[in-house]
N, C-alpha and C positions, 0 to 999 in steps of 0.2 A: 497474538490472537486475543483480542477483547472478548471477552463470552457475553457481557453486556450489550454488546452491539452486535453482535453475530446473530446472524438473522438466516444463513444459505442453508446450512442442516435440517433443519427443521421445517424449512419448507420442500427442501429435497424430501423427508419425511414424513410428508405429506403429499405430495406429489403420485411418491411409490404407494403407499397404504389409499389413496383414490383409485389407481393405476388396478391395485388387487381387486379393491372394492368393483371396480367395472366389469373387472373378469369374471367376478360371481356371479354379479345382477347379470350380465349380456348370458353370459356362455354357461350357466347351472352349474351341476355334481359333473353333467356329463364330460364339460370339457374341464375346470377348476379343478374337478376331486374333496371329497367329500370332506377333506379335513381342513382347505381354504373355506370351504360352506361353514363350517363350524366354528373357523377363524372371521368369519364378516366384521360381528358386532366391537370387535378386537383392530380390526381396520378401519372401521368406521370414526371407533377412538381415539386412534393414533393420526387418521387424515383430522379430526377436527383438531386436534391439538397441537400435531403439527402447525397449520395453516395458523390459530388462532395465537400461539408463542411467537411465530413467524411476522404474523402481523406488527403486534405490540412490539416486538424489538423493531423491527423496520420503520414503525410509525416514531418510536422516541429516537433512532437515529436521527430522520429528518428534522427532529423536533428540537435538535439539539445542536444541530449544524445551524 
């Protein structure tokens, strides 16, 4: 396992933390529950850094092949 090149985790980790994120904006407290509502700003963190770590490895794999 290269962890320099490894790029799937982390997009999987972003993936899920968008996935929650939806569930709060679409569906509120009523269906989420009150304490993913106060988790948002916490998924919203994790979806862009996910995605953004995901990127940059993925982009210097290809860059390097």
């Amino acid at each position: 396992m290269d962890l320099e090149r490894d790029y799937e985790p982390f997009l999987a980790i972003g993936i899920v933390s968008l996935l929650c994120m939806l569930i709060v904006t679409l569906g509120g407290v009523s269906v989420a529950g009150v304490w993913m509502d106060a988790m948002y700003p916490i998924f919203f963190l994790f979806s862009v850094a996910g995605f953004s770590v995901g990127w940059i490895r993925w982009k210097k794999k290809n860059e390097k092949d």
